[in-house]
C-alpha positions as CSV (number, residue, x, y, z in Angstrom):
1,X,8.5,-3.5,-3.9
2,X,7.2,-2.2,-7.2
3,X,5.8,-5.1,-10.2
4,X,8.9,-3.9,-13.4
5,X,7.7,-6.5,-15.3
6,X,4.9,-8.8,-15.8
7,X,5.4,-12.2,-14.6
8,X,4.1,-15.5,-12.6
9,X,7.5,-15.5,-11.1
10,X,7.0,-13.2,-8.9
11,X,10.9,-12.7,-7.5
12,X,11.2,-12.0,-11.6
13,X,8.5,-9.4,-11.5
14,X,9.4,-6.7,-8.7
15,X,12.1,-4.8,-7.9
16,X,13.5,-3.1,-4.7
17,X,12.6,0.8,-5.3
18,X,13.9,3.3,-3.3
19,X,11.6,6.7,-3.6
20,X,11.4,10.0,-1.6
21,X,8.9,10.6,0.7
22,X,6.1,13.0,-0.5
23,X,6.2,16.8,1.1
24,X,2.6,17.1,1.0
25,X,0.1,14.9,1.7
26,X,-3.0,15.3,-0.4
27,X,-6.1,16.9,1.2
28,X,-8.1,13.8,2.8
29,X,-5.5,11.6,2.6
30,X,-3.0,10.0,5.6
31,X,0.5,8.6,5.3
32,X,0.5,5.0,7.1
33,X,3.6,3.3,8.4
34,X,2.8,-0.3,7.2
35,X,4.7,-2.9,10.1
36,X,2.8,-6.0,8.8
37,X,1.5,-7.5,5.4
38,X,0.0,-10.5,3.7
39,X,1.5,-12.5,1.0
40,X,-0.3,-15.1,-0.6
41,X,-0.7,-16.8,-3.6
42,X,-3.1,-14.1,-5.4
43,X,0.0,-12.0,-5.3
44,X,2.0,-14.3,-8.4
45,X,-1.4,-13.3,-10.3
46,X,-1.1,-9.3,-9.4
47,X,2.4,-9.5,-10.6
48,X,1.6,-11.7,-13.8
49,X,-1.2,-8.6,-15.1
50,X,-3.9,-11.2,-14.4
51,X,-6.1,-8.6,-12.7
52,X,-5.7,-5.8,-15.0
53,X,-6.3,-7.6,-18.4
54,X,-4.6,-5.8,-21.1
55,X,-4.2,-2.9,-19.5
56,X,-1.5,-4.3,-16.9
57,X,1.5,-3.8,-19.7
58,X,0.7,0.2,-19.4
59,X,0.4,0.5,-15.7
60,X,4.1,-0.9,-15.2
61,X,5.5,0.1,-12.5
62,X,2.8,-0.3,-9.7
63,X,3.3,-1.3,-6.2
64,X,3.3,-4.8,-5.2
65,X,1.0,-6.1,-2.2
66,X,-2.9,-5.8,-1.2
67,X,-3.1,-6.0,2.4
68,X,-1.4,-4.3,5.8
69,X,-1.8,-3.5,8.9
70,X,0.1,-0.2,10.0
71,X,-0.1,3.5,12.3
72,X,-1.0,6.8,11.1
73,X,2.1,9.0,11.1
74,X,1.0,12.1,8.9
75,X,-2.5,13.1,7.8
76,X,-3.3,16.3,5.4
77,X,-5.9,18.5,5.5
78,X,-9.8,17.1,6.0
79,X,-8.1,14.3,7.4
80,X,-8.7,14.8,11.2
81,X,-9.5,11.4,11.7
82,X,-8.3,9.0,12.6
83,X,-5.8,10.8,14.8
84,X,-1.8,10.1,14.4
85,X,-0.4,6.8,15.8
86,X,-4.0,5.1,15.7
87,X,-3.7,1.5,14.5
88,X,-5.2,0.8,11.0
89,X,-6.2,-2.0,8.6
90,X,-5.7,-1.4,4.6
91,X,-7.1,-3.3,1.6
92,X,-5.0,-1.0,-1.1
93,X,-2.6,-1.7,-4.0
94,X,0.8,-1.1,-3.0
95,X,0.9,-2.7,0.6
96,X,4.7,-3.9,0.1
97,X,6.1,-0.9,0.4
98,X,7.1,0.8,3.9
99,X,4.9,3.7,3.6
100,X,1.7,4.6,2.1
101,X,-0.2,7.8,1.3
102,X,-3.8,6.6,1.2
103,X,-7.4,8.2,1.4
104,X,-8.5,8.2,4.9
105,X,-12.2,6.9,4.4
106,X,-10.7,3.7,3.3
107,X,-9.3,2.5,6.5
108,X,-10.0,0.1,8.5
109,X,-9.4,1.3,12.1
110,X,-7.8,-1.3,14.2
111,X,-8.5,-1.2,18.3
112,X,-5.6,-0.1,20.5
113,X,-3.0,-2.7,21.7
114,X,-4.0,-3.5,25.0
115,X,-1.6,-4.2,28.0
């Protein structure tokens, strides 16, 4: 989902966006697979610009959704850790959408399903 428009609505304020996946992930940087997020009420305010101030009306389009929990599935160079299919934790703009390409020192690694 991608905020098109700034509102407290937030079914008025994204859109369903379909984009290609990248062919190159950027040095540092891992793609995650995102199979769960949050949604709560701070997300009506992302949508609405409240946390961007006057700036919000500039960054339009940006990915809706702060928080997921997903698996590594593609990492680029300098990004040895963690290693593919490890469980991880993400606190990043953008957690709505299906994938994510996101800088590797910023996840949270997750322990291993047991059983």
């Amino acid at each position: 989902l991608k905020v098109v428009r700034l509102s407290d609505q937030f079914r008025d304020a994204v859109r369903i966006v379909m984009e290609p996946m990248p062919q190159v992930v950027p040095d540092g940087h891992v793609v995650v697979r995102r199979l769960f997020c949050g949604v709560n009420a701070s997300d009506s305010n992302f949508s609405a610009g409240r946390y961007f101030g006057k700036k919000a009306e500039k960054m339009l389009p940006f990915g809706a959704g702060f928080e997921c929990v997903g698996v590594v599935v593609a990492r680029g160079a300098g990004a040895a850790i963690p290693p593919l299919g490890s469980p991880v934790a993400t606190l990043e703009y953008g957690a709505f959408s299906e994938y994510g390409i996101l800088k590797a020192s910023r996840l949270i690694r997750l322990p291993e399903a047991s059983g």
